[in-house]
Structures are given as C-alpha cells and as structure tokens.
N, C-alpha and C positions, 0 to 999 in steps of 0.2 A: 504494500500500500504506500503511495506517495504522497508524505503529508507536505503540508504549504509550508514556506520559509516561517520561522518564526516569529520575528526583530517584532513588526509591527503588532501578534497578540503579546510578545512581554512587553513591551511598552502599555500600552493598557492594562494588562494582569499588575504592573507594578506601580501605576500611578497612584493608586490609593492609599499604597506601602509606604512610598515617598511621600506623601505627603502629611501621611500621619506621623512618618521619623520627625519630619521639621516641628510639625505643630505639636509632637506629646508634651517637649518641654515646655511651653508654654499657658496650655489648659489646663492647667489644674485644676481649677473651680470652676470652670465653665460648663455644667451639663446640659445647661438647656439652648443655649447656643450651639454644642456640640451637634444635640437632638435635631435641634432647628437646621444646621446644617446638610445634616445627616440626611432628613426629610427631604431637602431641597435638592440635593445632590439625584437621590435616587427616581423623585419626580420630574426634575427635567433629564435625567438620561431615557425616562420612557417614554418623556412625550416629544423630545429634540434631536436626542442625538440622531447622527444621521451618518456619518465620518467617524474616520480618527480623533482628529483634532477636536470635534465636539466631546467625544465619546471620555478620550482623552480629561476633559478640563473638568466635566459631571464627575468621573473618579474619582479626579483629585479633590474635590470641592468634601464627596464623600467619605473621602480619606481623612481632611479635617475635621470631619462631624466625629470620624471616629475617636481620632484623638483625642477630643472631647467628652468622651462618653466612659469609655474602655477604664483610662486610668481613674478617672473621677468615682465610675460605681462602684470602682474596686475599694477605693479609701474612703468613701459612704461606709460600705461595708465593716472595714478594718475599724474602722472609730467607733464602733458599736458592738465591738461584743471582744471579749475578754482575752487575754495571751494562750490560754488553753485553747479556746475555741477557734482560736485563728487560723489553721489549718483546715479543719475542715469548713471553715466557712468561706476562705475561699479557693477551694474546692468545688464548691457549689454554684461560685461565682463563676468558674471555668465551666462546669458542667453544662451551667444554661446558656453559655457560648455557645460549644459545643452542640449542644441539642439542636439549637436553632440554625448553626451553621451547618448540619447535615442534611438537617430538611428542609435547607434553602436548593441543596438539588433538585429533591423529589420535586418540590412546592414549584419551582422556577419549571420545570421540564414541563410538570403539571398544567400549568397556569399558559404558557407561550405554544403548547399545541392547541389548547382550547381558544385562546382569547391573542393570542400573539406576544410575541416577547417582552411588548412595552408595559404588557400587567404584569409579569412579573416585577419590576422595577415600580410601577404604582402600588403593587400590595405589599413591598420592601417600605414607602414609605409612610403608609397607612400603620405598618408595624412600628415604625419608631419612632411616628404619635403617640401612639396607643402607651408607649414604653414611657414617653416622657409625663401621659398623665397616672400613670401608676407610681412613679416616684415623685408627683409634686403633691397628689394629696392621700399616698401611703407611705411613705419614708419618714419616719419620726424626726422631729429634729433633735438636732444633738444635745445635750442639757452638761453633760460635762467642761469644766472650761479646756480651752487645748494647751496642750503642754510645749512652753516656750524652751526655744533652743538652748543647750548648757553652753554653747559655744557664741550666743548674740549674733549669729550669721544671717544676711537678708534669707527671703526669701528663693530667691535663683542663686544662692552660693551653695554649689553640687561640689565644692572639696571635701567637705566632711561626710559625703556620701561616697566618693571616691574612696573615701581613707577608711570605709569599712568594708574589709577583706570577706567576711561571710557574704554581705548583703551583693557585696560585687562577685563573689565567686557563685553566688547563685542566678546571677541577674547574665554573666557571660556564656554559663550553659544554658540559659533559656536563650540567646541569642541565636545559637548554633540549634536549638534544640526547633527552636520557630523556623530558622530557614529549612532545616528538613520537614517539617511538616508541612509550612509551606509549599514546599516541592513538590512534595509529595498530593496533596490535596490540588495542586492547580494541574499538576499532569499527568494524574494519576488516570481520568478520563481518556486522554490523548495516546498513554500505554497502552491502555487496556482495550482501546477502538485499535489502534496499528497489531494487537495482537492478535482481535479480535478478526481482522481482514485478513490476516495471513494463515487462518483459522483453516483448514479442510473440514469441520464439523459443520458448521452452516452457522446459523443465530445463534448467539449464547441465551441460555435462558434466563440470567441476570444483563439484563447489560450495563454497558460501563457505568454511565450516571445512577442506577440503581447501586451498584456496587461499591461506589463510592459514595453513598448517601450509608449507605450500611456498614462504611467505614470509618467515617463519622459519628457514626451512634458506639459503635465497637470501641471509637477512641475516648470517646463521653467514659464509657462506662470502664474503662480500665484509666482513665487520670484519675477518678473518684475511686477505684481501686487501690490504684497507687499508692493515693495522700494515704489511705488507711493502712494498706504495708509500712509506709515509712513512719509513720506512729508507731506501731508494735514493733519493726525492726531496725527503725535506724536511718534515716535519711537521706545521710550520705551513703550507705550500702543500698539504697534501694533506686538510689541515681544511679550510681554505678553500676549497677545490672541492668538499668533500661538501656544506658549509652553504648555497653558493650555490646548489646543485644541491636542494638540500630546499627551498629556498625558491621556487624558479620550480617544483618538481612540488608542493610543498603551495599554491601559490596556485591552482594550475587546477585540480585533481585532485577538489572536489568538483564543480563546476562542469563541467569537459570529462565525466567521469567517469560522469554518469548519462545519457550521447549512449544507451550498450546496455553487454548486461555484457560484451562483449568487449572495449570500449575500458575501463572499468572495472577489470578482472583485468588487462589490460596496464599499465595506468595503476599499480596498487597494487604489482605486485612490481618494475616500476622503481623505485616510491618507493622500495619501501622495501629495494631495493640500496644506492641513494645515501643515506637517510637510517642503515641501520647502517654505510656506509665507514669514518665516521672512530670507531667506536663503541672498538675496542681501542685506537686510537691517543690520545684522550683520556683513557682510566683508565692506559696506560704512561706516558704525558707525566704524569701527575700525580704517579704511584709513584717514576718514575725522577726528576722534579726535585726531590721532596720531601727535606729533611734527613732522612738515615740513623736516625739517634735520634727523627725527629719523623714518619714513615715509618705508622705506625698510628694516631696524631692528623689527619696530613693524609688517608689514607685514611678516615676516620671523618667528616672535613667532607665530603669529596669526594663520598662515597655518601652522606650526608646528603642534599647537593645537590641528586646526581642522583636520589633519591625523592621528596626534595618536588617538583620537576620531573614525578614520574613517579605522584605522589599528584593534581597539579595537572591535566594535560592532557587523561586521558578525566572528568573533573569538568567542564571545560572546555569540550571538545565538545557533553558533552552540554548544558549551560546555555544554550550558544549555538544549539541545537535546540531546544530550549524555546521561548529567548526568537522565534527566527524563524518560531514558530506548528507545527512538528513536521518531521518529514522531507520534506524537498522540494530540488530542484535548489540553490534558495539559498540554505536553510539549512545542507547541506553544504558547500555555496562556502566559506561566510563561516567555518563553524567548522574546514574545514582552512586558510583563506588567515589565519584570527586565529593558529595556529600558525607557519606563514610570516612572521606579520610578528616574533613573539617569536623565531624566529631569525633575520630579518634584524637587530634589536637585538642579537645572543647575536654573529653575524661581528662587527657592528660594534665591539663591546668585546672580542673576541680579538684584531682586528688592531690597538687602539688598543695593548696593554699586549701584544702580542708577546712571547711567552713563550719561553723556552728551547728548542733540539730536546736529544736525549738523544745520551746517549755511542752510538756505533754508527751514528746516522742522518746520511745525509750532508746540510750544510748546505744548507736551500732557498734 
C-alpha cells in the first residue's frame, strides 16, 4: 500500500502540541479562557477550515485552549484533597482524559459518516461547554489560604522548580513517556491501515480506528492500574518496569508487527498497556513531590515537558518514514525502535537521579 508523503498531516497533527508547549507556561489560572478557547478552536475548524493553512491556525488556537484547561484542572484538583490522596486523584484526572480521548475515535468516525466530518469538531465543542459549566457551578471553591513560597520567588520564577530533582526527574520521563504515546496514538491508525492493505485475509474484523479507540480504553485502565501498583510496590520500581517494557515492544513492534494484522493488533494494544502503566504515576510523583506553594509552577514545567515530548514524537515518526523512502517493514522498525531508544535514555536518567516515592506509597 502506498501511503501519501507525510510533512503536511505532521504539520497539523502537531500544531496543537506546539502551541500548547508555548502557552502551558503561561495559563495557569486561566480555565475559562482556556475552555473559551478551546470551544472556539474546535467550532471554527468545523464550520471553516477548508486548507492547510486554515486547518493549520483552528489547531493551534485549540492547542491554547488546551493549555489552559489541562494544567489548570489538574491543580483544581491537587489543592483539594490531601498528600495521601494525591495519587490516586490524579489518576482519575488522567483517567477521564483518557476515557474521552479514546472515544473521541469511535465518537469522530461515528458522527463524520453520518453527519460529515465538521460535526465531529461541532460536538468537540459542544463538549467543552458543557465541561466548562460543570466546573463553574460544581467545583467548590477553595476555603484554604495558599501557601506562600519559602523562597519569596515571583510567580514565573521556575528555578526552584528546576532545582527539584524528584519533581524534574518525574516530569522528564513523562516527556519521553508523552512522545511515545503520542506516536503511538497518532499512527497507530496509519500502521494498522498499511498493515491492514498488505493483508491476504481481506477486512479485519476490528479495524484500525476501532482498534485504537480500544487502545485507549486498555490505556485508561492500566494508568489507573499503574498508580495503584506503585502505591503497594514502589514507584520508582513500577516506572521502571513500564519503561523497560516500552522499550523491548517499541523496538520490535514495527518490524515483528507487519508479519499480518493479527500479530499487529496484538502487538499495539500490549504496547500500548505497558507504555500508558506508568502514565498516572508520573504526573502524581510530580504533583505530590513538588513544593506546596510551587505546586502550579512545577505543574506548568511538567506538562510543558510532556507536550513538547508529545509535539515531538508523531513529527518524528513521520520524518523517519520519509527519510526510509515511505511505509514499509523498515521504515516502521526504525521509527518505532528511534522511540525505544529515547526511552531507553529517558530509564537511564530516572534511575540515575532516583526520585522520591510519595506519602502513601510503600517504599520500593
């Protein structure tokens, strides 16, 4: 099967990545601008875009809304409930990422054979209305006063965020940890369709967008797995068995993975079990080690991080398809095994600088 050059879908696949790196440090407290954004983005890409260049500018516009949204619910979150709980609360906050970001397949495939593709993108922002009035009059307000900085630092001074080794040593394996998933969730379809066409069976009976809508749920429910392993075993041992574990299935996975599509489909939702495990437990290790006062600074590097990571990987992919002449066995090898090796670098810098576990998890 001969798929299209790629330049011009990663350039859109990553407008919204980029644009949420520039803006996360930024919004902190802006979730309803976020929303507002957010809404606006995904309403005119269904009623305007027409091109690149529009298609293009609606992304990126969407990409700031996110920035807005992302870090801000998470430290909603984090300010309301206790150092024990903070793990698995957000956990939960991933989870319903998650949720909703797997059955933004089914829902999008859904909704663009029946009604055309611009309702998907109008029922995108019908949803994060809907989101913004459930946190404006269900989200308690805070009653606690906030706890000021030990250091007197403004608000945008990220060195004392920098100069914490746990909260950075969890925030740089979420970086590496997003662009493989990233990659993974933006061309996981595009595999799965070139594997699928070189197929001698005929129709798969999952196809690819089903597949990867059920790969997303599979990842939902093993990050909320995760968080819970690394409570009862240990944090840092239960990172490092996800990372090892992504690296041995991202090195073979293009390469084993175009044998047929049922080695294929098997191949992609083990990945991508093992590559979301440790996915809640590095945004809690980060939350929970982070200074209280500095709590929305280091959340702001943290998902920084993990965007540009997440702006990075299907850019990535695709370059690396490019450069190996288009889709073929080896071009996929190379561009999932080039992910494998940036997170075997990504273990080897967690275990150097060994980060903290959190209150509640028992020592690994």
């Amino acid at each position: 099967m001969g798929l299209p050059r790629f330049s011009a879908f990663d350039a859109t696949l990553a407008a919204a990545g980029l644009a949420t790196v520039v803006a996360l440090p930024l919004l902190g407290n802006a979730y309803a601008v976020g929303v507002g954004l957010t809404v606006l983005g995904h309403l005119l890409f269904g009623i305007l875009a027409e091109g690149f260049w529009t298609a293009l500018a609606c992304r990126a516009l969407t990409g700031v809304g996110w920035a807005g949204t992302y870090m801000t619910g998470l430290k909603l979150l984090a300010d309301r409930v206790d150092a024990t709980m903070m793990s698995r609360a957000t956990a939960g906050h991933a989870a319903s990422i998650g949720l909703s970001g797997a059955a933004s397949f089914a829902t999008g495939d859904l909704l663009s054979l029946r009604f055309g593709w611009p309702s998907a993108f109008i029922a995108a922002a019908g949803c994060a209305a809907l989101a913004w009035l459930i946190v404006a009059f269900i989200v308690p307000r805070q009653l606690l006063p906030r706890p000021k900085a030990a250091d007197g630092g403004g608000l945008y001074d990220l060195r004392p965020v920098l100069r914490n080794s746990s909260a950075m040593a969890y925030a740089l394996a979420y970086c590496i940890h997003t662009l493989e998933m990233s990659a993974l969730r933006g061309w996981g379809v595009a595999f799965l369709a070139y594997v699928a066409a070189g197929s001698a069976s005929g129709q798969p009976a999952l196809s690819p967008a089903m597949l990867v809508t059920i790969l997303g749920l599979i990842g939902t429910a093993a990050s909320l797995l995760g968080n819970e392993a690394a409570i009862r075993l240990g944090r840092k041992r239960l990172v490092h068995t996800a990372m090892a574990g992504s690296i041995l299935l991202g090195g073979c996975i293009g390469f084993a993975g175009t044998a047929s599509y049922t080695v294929a489909a098997a191949l992609i939702l083990v990945y991508g079990l093992v590559s979301w495990l440790d996915s809640s437990s590095l945004t809690a290790g980060a939350v929970g080690t982070a200074e209280p006062s500095r709590r929305g600074a280091t959340l702001a590097v943290h998902s920084t991080l993990g965007y540009a990571g997440g702006f990075i990987g299907p850019l990535m992919v695709g370059w690396i398809l490019d450069l190996a002449g288009g889709a073929s066995t080896l071009a996929w090898g190379l561009a999932f095994a080039s992910v494998a090796a940036l997170m075997a670098a990504a273990l080897a810098a967690f275990a150097w600088i060994s980060p903290r576990e959190l209150a509640g998890d028992r020592r690994g």
